[in-house]
C-alpha positions as CSV (number, residue, x, y, z in Angstrom):
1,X,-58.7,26.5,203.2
2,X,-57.1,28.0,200.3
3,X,-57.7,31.6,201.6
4,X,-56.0,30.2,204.9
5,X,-52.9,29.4,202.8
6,X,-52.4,33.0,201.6
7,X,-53.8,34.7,204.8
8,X,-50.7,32.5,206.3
9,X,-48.2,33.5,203.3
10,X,-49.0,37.4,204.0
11,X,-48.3,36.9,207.6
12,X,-44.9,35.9,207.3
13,X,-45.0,39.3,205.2
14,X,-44.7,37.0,201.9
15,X,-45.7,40.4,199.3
16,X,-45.5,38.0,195.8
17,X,-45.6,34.4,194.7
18,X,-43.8,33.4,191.5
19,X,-46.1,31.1,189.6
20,X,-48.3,29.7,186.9
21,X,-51.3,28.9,186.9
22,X,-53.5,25.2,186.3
23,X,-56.5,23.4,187.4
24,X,-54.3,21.8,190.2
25,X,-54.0,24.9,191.6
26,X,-57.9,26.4,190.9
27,X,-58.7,26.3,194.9
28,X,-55.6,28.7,195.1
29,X,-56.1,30.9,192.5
30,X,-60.3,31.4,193.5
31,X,-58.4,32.6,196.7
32,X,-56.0,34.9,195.4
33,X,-59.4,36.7,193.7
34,X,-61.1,37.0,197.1
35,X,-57.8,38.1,198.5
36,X,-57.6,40.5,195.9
37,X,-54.0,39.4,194.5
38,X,-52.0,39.8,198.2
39,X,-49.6,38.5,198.2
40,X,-49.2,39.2,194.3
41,X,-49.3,36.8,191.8
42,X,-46.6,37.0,189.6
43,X,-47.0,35.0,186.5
44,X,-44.0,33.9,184.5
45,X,-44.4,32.3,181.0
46,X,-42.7,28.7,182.6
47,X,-42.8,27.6,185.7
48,X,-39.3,26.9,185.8
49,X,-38.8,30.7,185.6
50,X,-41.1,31.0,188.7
51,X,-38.3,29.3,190.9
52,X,-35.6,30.8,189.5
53,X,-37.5,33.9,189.9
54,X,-38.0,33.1,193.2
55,X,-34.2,32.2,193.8
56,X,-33.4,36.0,192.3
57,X,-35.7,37.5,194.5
58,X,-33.9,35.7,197.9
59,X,-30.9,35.9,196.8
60,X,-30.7,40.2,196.6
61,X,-33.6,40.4,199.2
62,X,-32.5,38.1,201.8
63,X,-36.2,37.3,202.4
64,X,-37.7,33.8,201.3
65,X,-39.0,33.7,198.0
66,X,-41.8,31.8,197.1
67,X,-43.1,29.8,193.8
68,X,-46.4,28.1,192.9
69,X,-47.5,25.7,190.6
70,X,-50.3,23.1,189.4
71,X,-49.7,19.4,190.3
72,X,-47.9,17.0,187.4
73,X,-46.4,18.5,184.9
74,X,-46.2,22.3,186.6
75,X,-44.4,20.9,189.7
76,X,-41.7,19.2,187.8
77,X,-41.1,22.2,185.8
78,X,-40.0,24.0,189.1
79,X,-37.5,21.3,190.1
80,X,-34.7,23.0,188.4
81,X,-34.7,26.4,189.5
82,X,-35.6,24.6,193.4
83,X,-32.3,22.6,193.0
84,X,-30.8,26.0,192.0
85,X,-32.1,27.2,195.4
86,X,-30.8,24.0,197.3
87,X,-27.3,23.6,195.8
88,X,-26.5,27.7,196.6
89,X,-27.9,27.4,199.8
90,X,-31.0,29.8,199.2
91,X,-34.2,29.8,201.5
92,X,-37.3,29.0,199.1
93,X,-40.7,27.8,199.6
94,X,-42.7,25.7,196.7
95,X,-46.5,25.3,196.6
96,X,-47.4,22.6,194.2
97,X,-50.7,21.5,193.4
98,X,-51.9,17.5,193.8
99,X,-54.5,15.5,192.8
100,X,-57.6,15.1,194.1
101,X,-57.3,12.5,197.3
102,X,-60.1,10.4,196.1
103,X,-57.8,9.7,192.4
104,X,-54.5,9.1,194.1
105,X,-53.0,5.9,193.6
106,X,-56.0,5.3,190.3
107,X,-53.4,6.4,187.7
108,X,-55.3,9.8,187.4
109,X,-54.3,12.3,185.0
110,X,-51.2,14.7,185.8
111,X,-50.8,12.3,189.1
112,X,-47.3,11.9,189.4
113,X,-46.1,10.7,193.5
114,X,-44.3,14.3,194.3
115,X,-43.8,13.4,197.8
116,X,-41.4,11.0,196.5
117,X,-40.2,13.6,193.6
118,X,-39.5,16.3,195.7
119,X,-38.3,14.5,198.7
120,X,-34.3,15.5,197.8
121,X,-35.0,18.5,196.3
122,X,-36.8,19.5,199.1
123,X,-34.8,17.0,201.6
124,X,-35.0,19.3,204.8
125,X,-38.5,19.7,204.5
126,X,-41.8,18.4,202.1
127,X,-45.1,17.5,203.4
128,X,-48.8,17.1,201.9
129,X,-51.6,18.7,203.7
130,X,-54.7,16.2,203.8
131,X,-56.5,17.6,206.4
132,X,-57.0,21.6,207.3
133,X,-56.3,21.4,210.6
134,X,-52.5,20.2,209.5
135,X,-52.3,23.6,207.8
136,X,-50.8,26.4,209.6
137,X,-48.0,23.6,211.8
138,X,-46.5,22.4,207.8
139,X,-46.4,25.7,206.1
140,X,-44.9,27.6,208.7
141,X,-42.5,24.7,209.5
142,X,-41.7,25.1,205.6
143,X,-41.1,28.6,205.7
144,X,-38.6,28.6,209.3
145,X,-37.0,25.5,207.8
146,X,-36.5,27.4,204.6
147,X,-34.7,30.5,206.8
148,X,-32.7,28.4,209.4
149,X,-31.3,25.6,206.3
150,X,-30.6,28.1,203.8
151,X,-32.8,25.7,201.6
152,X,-36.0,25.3,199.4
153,X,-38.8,23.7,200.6
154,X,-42.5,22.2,199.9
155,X,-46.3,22.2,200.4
156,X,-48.0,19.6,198.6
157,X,-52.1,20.2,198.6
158,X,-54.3,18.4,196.8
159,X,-56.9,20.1,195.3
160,X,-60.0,19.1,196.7
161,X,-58.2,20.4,200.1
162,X,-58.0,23.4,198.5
163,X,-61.6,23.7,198.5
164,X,-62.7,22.5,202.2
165,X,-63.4,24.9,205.0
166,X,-60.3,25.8,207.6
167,X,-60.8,25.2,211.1
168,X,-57.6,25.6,213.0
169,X,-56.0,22.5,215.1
170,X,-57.9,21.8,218.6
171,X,-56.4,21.3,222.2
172,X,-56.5,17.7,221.8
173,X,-54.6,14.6,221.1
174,X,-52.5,14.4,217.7
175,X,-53.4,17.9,216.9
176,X,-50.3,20.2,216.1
177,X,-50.4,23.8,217.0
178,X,-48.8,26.8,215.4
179,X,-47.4,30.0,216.0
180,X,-45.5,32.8,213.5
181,X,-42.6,33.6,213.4
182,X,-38.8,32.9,214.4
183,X,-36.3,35.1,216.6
184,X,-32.5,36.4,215.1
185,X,-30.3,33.9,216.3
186,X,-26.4,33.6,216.2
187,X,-24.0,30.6,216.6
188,X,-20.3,31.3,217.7
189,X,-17.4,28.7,218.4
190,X,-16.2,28.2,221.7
191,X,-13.4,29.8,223.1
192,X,-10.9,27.1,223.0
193,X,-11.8,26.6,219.2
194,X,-11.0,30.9,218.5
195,X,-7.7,30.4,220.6
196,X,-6.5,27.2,218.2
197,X,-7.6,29.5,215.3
198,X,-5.9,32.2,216.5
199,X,-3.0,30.2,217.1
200,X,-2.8,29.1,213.4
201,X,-3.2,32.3,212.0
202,X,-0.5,34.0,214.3
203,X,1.8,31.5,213.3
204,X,1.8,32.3,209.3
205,X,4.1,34.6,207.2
206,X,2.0,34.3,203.8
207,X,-1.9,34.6,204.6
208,X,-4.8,33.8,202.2
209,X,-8.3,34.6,203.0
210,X,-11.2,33.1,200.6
211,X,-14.5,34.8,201.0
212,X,-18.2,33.2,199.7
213,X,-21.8,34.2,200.0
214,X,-21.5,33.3,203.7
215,X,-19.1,36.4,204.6
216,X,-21.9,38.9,203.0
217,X,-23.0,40.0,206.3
218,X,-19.3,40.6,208.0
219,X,-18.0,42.6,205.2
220,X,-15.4,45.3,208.1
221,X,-14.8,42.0,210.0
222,X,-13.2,40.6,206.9
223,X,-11.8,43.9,205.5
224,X,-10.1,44.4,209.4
225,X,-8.7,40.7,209.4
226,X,-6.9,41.2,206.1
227,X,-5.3,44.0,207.1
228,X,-4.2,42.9,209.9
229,X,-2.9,39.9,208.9
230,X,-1.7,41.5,205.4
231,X,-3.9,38.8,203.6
232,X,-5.2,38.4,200.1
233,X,-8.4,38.0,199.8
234,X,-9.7,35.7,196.7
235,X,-13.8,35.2,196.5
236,X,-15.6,32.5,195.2
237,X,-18.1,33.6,192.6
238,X,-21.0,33.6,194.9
239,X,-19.1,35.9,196.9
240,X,-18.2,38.4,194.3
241,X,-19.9,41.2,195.8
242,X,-18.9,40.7,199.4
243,X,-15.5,42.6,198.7
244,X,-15.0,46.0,197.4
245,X,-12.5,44.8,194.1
246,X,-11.2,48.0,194.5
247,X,-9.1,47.2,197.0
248,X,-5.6,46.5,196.5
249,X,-5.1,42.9,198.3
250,X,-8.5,41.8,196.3
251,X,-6.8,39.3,194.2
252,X,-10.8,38.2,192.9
253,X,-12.2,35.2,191.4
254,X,-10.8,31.9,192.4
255,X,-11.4,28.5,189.7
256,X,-11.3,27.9,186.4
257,X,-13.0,31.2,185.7
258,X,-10.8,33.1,188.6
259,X,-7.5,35.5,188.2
260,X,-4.1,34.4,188.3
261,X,-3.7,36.5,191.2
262,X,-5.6,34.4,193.2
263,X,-4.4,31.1,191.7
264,X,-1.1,32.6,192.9
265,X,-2.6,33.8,196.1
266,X,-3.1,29.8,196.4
267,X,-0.1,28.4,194.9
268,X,2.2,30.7,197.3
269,X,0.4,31.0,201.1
270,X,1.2,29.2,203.9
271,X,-1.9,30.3,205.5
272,X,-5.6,29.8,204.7
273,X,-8.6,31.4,206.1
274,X,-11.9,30.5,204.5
275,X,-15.0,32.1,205.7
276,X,-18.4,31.3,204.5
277,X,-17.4,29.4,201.2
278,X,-17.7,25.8,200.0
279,X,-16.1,26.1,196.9
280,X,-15.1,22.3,195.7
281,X,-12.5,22.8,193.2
282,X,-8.9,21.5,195.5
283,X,-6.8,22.0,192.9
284,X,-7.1,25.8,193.4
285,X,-6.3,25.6,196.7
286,X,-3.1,25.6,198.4
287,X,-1.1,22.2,198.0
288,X,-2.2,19.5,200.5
289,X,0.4,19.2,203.5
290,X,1.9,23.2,202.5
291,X,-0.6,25.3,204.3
292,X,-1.9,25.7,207.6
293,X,-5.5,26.1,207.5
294,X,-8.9,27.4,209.3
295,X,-12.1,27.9,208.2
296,X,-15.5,29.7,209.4
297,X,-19.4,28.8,208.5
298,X,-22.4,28.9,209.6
299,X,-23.5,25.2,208.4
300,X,-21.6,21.9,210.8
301,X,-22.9,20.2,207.8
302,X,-21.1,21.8,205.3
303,X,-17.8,22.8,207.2
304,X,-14.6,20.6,207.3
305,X,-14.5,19.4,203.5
306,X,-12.5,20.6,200.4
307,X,-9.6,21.2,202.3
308,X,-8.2,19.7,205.5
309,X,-8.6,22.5,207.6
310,X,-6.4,22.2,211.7
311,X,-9.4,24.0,212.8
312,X,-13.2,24.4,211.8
313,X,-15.2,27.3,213.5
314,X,-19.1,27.0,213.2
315,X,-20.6,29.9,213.8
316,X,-21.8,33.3,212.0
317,X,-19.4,34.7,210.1
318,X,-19.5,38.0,211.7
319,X,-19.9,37.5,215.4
320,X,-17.2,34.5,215.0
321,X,-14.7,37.1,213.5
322,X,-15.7,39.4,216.0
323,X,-14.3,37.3,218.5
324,X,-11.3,36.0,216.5
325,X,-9.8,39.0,215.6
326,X,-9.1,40.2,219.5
327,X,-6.7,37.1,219.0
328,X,-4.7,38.0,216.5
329,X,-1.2,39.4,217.2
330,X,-1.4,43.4,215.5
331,X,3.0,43.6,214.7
332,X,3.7,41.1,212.4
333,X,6.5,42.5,210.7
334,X,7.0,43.3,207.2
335,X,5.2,43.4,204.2
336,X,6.6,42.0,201.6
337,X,4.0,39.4,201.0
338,X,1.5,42.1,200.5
339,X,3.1,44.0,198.0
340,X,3.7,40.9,196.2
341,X,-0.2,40.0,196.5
342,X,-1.1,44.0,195.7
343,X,1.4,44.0,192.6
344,X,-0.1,40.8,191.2
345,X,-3.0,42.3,191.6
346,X,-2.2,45.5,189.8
347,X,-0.6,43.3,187.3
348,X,-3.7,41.1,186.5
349,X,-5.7,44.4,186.1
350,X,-3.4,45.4,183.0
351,X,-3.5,41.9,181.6
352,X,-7.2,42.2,181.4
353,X,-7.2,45.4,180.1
354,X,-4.8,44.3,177.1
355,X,-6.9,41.3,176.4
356,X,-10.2,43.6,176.4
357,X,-8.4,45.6,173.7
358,X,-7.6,43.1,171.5
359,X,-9.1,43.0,168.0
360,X,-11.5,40.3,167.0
361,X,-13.9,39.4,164.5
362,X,-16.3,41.1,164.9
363,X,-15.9,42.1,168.8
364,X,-13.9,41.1,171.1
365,X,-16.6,39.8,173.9
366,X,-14.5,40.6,176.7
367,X,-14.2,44.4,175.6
368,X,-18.2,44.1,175.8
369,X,-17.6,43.6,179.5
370,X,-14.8,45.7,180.0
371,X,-16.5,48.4,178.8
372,X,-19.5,48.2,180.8
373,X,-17.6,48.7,184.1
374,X,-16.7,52.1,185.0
375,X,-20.4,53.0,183.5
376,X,-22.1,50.6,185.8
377,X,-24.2,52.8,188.7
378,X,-23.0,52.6,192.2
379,X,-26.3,50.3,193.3
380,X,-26.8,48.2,190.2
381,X,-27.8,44.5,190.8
382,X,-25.8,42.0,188.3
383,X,-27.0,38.8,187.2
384,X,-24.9,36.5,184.7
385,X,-26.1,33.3,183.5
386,X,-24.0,30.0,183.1
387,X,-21.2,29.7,179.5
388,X,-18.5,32.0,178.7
389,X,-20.4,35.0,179.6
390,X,-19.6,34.2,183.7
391,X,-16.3,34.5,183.0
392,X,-16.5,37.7,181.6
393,X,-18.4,38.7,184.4
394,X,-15.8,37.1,186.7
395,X,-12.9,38.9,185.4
396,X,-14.1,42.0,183.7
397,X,-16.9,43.4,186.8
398,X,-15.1,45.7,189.0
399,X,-17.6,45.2,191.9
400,X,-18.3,48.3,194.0
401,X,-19.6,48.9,197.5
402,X,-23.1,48.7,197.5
403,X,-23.5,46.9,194.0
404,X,-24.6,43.3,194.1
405,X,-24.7,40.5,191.6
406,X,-24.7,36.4,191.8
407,X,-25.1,33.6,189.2
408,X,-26.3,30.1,189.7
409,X,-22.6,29.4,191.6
410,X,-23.1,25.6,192.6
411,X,-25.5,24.2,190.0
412,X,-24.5,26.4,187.5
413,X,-27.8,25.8,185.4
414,X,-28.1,27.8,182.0
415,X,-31.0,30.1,182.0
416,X,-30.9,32.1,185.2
417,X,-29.2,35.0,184.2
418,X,-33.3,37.0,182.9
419,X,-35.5,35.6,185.3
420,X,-32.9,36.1,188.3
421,X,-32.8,39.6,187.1
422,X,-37.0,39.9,187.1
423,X,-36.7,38.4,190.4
424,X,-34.3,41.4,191.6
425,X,-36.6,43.7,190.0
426,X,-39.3,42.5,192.8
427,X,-37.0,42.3,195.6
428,X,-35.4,46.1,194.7
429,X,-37.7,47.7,192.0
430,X,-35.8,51.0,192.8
431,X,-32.4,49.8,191.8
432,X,-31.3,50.0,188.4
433,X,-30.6,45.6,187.5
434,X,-28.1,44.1,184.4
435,X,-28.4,40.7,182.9
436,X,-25.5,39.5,181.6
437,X,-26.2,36.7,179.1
438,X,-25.0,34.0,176.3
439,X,-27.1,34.2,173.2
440,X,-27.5,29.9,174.2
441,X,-29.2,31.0,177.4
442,X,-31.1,33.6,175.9
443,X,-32.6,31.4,173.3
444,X,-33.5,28.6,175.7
445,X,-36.0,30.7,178.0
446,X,-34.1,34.6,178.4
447,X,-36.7,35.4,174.8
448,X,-39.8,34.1,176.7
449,X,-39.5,35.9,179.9
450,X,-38.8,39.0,178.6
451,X,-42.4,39.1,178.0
452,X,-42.5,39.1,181.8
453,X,-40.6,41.4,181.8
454,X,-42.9,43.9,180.0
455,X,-45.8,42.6,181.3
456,X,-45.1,44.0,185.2
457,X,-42.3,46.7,183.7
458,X,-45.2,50.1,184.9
459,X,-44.6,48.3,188.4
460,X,-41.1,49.4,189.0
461,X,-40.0,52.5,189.7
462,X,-36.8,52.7,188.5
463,X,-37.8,51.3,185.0
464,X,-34.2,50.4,184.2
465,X,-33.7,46.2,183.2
466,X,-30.7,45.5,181.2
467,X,-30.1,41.9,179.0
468,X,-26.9,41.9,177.7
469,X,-26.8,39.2,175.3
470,X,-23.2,37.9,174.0
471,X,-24.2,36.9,170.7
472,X,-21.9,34.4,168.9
473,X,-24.0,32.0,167.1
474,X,-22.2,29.1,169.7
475,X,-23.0,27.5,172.8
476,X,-19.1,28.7,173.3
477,X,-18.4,27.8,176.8
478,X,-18.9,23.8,176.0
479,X,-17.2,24.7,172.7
480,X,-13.9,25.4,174.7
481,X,-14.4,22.3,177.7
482,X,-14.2,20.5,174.3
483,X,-11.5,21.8,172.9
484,X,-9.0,22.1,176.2
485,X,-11.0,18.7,178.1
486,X,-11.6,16.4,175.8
487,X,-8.8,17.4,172.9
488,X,-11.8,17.3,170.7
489,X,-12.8,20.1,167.7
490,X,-15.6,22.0,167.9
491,X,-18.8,19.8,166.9
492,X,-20.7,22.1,164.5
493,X,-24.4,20.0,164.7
494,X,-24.3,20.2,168.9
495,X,-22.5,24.0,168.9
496,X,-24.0,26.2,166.5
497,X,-27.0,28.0,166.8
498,X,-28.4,30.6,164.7
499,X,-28.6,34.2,165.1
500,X,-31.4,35.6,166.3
501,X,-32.5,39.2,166.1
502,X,-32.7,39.9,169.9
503,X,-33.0,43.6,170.0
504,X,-36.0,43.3,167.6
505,X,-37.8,40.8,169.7
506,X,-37.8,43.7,172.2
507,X,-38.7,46.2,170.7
508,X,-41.8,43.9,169.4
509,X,-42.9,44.0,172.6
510,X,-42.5,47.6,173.0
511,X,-39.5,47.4,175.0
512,X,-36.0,49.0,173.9
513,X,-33.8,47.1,171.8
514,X,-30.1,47.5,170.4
515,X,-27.7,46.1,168.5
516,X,-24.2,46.4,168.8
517,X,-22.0,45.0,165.3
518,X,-19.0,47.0,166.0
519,X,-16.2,47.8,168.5
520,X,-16.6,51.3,168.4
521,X,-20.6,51.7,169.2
522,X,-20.1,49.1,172.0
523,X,-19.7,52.0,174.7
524,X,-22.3,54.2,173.2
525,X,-24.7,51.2,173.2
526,X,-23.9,50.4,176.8
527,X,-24.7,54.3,177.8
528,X,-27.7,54.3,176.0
529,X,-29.3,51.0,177.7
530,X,-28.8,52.6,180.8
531,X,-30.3,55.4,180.1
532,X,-33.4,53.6,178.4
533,X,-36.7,54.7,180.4
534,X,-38.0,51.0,180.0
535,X,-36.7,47.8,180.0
536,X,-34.0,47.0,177.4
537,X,-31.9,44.1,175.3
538,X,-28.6,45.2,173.5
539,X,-27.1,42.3,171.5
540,X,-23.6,42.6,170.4
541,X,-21.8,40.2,167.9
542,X,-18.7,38.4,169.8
543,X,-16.4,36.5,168.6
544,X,-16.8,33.1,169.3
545,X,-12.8,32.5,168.8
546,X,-12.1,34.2,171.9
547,X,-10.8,32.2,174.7
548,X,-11.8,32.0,178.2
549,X,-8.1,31.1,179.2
550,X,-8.2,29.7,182.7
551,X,-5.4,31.3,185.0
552,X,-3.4,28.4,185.7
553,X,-3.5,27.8,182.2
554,X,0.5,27.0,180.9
555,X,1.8,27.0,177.4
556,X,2.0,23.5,177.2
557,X,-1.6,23.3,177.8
558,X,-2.2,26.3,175.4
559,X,-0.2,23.9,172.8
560,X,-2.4,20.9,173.7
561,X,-5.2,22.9,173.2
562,X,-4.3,24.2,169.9
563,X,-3.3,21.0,168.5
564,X,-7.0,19.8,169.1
565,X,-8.6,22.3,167.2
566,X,-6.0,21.6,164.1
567,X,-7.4,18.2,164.1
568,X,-10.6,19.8,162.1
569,X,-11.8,23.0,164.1
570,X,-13.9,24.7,161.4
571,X,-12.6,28.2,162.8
572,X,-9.0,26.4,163.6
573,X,-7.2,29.7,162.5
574,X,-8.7,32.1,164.5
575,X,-9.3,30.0,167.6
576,X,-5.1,29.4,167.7
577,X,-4.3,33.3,166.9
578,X,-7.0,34.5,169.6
579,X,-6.2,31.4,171.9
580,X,-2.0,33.0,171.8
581,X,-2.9,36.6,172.1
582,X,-4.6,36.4,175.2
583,X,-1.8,34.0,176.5
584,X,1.0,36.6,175.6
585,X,-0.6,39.3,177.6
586,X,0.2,38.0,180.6
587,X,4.0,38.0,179.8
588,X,4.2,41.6,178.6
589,X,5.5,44.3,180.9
590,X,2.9,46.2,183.2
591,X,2.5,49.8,182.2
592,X,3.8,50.8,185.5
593,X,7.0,49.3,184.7
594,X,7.3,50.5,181.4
């Protein structure tokens, strides 16, 4: 049945599986052999790198991605990356292993009950195969529910299963057919619901738009409805790449790791148009009661919440535009609320170029990403892992048409940022890919995987895999939630890790390696990994005593903050003199007004 399993998998044109092998699994891998490795095995050093290598590969491929691993232990190790998959809304299919039928319910060894494990993780969709004949109806069920939820799913199979012949379900009673594949579908609102929509935008002076992963595919329906309405447009971090930043009402990330153009965008509208975005935090969104509102997705169960929106459109992003923006009325008058939103804009750009130039002890981190920017190629795929490193990402990563790049947005998981990236690699292996990276992720699992990386490095064309690793010698991100949350020091036992000679690691596995301990080579080492003709780490040593100052952030709060650390802070000094220069930038004058 086994070779059933992959003949299935390479009919829904599945071309690699993201796994690790075990005796749960032997009935599998004996078929992969005969199969001669189609679809290909891809073997990761953890099985929790399999899913989120499986999460990377859907997320820049748009095609399912698919992970594989023995029963007990192997199929818990996956949970993390699959509620990476669920909680982002990404479509994912899990093969796990199970003990043999004859040893379930004995207390067997490695039997854990991973219906019942895997029955939220996988909520839309688990089910374990006992008979053959059950085989084709569950796994393509798994893989359609998978693609129409936006979700990961699961195959349980036991291993003696594995092993007996496949006969395909009969014409007779209980038996459950089959057939491959699933047609493009699209879901609009009805027209009463566009002309109540229409009706609310028409009617606002000061329009917001916020953009998530769910506008990807109606990038000139978005672009045309925020010109015409003279909207900013803010994105929530899973929608980074949707929107050229280069466009002057982009006012970029929203949150505690957005820009203060958008918090203004926010704080000032009277308007709100989101489309294809759940993002949860309210209090960066407009004031309950002072903005009229309307938003777009795909999902009935996740529209209507966060906000109280007058009218929720389900339907495709795209195709529902496509029919709103016929509706719109094209004079609306001046522009005044545009130039505001483009001059804040502009503004925010020199603020962050001011606090990139900053001096620090030893480098400033965000000059690490400031300076990778304008040297980024036009089709790179970015990948940033989970601490102070997404904000530099956030703020710092002028994204470009064609260039993609996404982060564990909902879960936000440390660890992603390296196997997300192998994952692109597969999905892409033409495009050059960047990790972006804390030293904290990087220890837990980013140093392991980069032996996967070497290991399949000859089967990608474009041999160019960047991991950027912040290195700081602090889990800084919870460092900071400390300081500015709980009003608490920084906990030296729980925060400090050591420093680790990342480049070296690399180049011990005959990869290239670099290390960056000064402002001034931090340009010259960026140039140089992207030039590298095999897969790369550069490390540069950050200054942990850089803030990541939200953008709402006041100078009461800033004193609050402060105070905190001079309760016993052992780098109390620096923290409060870095903490106020990035603060002041904001204030000083633009250079366009200089």
């Amino acid at each position: 049945m086994s070779d059933h399993v992959l003949e299935r998998l390479r009919a829904w044109d599945v071309e690699q599986v993201f796994a690790y092998p075990g005796d749960g699994i032997n009935g599998l891998l004996a078929a992969w052999g005969r199969a001669g490795d189609k679809p290909r095995f891809i073997q990761s050093r953890h099985e929790e790198m399999s899913a989120f290598e499986a999460v990377g590969y859907a997320k820049f491929s748009g095609r399912i991605g698919v992970c594989a691993a023995t029963s007990g232990p192997g199929a818990i190790h996956l949970l993390n990356g699959l509620y990476d998959a669920k909680l982002d809304h990404v479509p994912v299919l899990a093969i796990v292993g199970q003990t043999d039928r004859s040893a379930m319910g004995g207390s067997y060894q490695q039997e854990v009950d991973l219906h019942t494990l895997y029955k939220d993780v996988a909520s839309e969709f688990v089910e374990t195969v006992t008979v053959p004949e059950q085989l084709p109806n569950v796994l393509d069920r798994a893989i359609r529910t998978a693609y129409a939820r936006r979700c990961p799913t699961a195959l349980i199979v036991p291993g003696d299963v594995q092993e007996l012949d496949y006969s395909p379900p009969t014409h007779a009673f209980k038996m459950v057919p089959s057939s491959l594949g699933v047609s493009e579908w699209t879901a609009t609102p009805t027209d009463e619901a566009l002309r109540r929509a229409a009706e609310v935008l028409n009617a606002g002076d000061k329009p917001a738009i916020l953009v998530g992963q769910g506008a990807a595919g109606a990038v000139a329906e978005v672009r045309e409805i925020a010109e015409l309405l003279g909207a900013g447009v803010a994105k929530a971090l899973l929608g980074k790449d949707v929107l050229s930043d280069e466009l002057p009402y982009v006012t970029g990330p929203i949150g505690l790791l957005g820009s203060r153009p958008s918090y203004e965008l926010m704080r000032d509208c009277d308007t709100l148009l989101t489309i294809g975005s759940s993002f949860p935090y309210a209090q960066f969104l407009p004031d309950f009661g002072k903005a009229r509102a309307v938003q777009i997705d795909l999902d009935p169960h996740m529209i209507g919440m966060r906000y109280p929106y007058e009218v929720n459109l389900v339907g495709d992003a795209r195709a529902t535009l496509q029919r709103l923006i016929p509706l719109l009325e094209t004079d609306r008058g001046g522009r005044e609320w545009y130039d505001t939103v483009a001059a804040n804009v502009r503004r925010w750009h020199e603020t962050m170029d001011r606090r990139a130039g900053l001096a620090a002890d030893p480098i400033n981190p965000e000059y690490v990403a400031r300076a990778l920017d304008p040297l980024l190629p036009d089709d790179v795929i970015l990948t940033a892992d989970s601490g102070s490193v997404a904000n530099w990402y956030a703020r710092h990563i002028t994204m470009r048409p064609g260039m993609r790049g996404s982060l564990s947005g909902t879960l936000a998981t440390m660890g992603p940022g390296v196997p997300y990236a192998i994952g692109a690699k597969f999905a892409h292996p033409d495009r050059p890919v960047v990790a972006l990276v804390g030293d904290g992720a990087m220890q837990m699992n980013g140093l392991a995987e980069m032996i996967t990386a070497a290991k399949y490095r000859d089967r990608w064309p474009d041999p160019r895999l960047v991991v950027a690793v912040w290195n700081n010698q602090d889990l800084n991100q919870v460092t900071w939630e400390m300081r500015a949350m709980e009003g608490a020091p920084s906990f030296l036992p729980s925060q400090e890790i050591p420093d680790v000679r990342y480049a070296d690691f690399a180049r011990s596995l005959g990869l290239e390696g670099i290390r960056v301990e000064k402002s001034e080579d931090v340009a010259v080492g960026w140039r140089a990994a992207l030039a590298a003709d095999r897969p790369c780490v550069i490390e540069f040593l950050t200054d942990p005593a850089v803030p990541p100052v939200p953008p709402h952030a006041t100078w009461e709060q800033m004193e609050a903050t402060a105070a905190s650390v001079l309760k016993g802070d052992p780098d109390r000094g620096s923290v409060v003199k870095q903490g106020l220069k990035a603060k002041v930038q904001e204030f000083l004058p633009g250079r366009t007004r200089r």
